[in-house]
N, C-alpha and C positions, 0 to 999 in steps of 0.2 A: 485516551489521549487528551482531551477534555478536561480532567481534573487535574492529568498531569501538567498540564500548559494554565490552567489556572493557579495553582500551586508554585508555580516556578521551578517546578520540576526539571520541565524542559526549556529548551529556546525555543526562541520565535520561529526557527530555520528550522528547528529539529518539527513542530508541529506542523509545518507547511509542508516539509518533506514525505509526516503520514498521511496528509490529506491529499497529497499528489498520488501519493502511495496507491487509495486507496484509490481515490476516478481512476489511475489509470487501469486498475481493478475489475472495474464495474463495465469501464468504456473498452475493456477484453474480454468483456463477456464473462468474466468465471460468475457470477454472478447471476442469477437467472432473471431476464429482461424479457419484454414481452414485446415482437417487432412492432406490433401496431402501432406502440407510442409513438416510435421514429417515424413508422410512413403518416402518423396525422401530424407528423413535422413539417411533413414533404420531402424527406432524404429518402434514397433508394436503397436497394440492397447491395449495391456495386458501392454504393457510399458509406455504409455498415463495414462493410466486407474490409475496404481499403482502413479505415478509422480502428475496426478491432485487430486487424491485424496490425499496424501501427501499434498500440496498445497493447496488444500482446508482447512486440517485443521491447518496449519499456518496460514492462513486467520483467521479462528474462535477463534484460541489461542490471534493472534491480539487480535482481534475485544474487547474479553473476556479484554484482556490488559488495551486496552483504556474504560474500563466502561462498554462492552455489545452493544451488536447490540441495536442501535437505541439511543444511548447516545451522549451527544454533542461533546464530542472528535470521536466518532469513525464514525459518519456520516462525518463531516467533511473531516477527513481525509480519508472517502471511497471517496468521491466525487472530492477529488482531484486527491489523486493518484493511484486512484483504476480505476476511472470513466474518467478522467482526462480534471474538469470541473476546471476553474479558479474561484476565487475569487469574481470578478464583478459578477458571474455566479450564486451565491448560494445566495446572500441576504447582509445583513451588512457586508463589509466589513471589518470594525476594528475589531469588536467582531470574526469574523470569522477567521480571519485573528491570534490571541492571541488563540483563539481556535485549531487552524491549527498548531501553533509554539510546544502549551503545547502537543498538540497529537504525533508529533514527537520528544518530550522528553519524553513520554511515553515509544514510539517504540524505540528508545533509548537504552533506559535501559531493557526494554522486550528481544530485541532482541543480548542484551548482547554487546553496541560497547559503554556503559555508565553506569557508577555505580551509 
């Protein structure tokens, strides 16, 4: 996403929507986290709990966004910026790559920074 937003690939909205994409990702836990960071934050577990699952379903409101789990925008775009696999990484890259652009015009406008 990175080159692609350096490049002019993408928009400003389409890059901010993978970087939302992606915390709310990380802040649902698919991502392996290791509690201790948080409690030497001083958040509890009842504040984890409430926060990942929030986060969880910003993830599924995505997913819902781009077509539904298992659809060719939203695999896509888990595998990048969710999973934070490149390009070369997942198969054609042209098609994938047009795949990856429209999914972040999706989230886009999902996530309100595109009309």
């Amino acid at each position: 996403i990175e080159i692609l937003n350096r490049r002019n690939t993408i928009t400003h909205e389409q890059y901010l929507a993978g970087l939302r994409f992606s915390a709310d990702f990380y802040a649902a836990g698919l991502q392996p986290v290791r509690a201790s960071q948080y409690e030497r934050l001083g958040h509890t577990r009842e504040y984890l709990s409430e926060k990942r699952m929030d986060a969880q379903n910003k993830i599924y409101k995505a997913q819902v966004a781009l077509g539904g789990i298992g659809s060719k925008h939203e695999r896509i775009v888990y595998q990048i910026m969710g999973e934070g696999k490149n390009l070369s990484e997942i198969g054609n890259q042209r098609t994938n790559r047009k795949r990856f652009i429209e999914g972040l015009k999706i989230l886009s406008v999902h996530y309100g920074y595109a009309v």
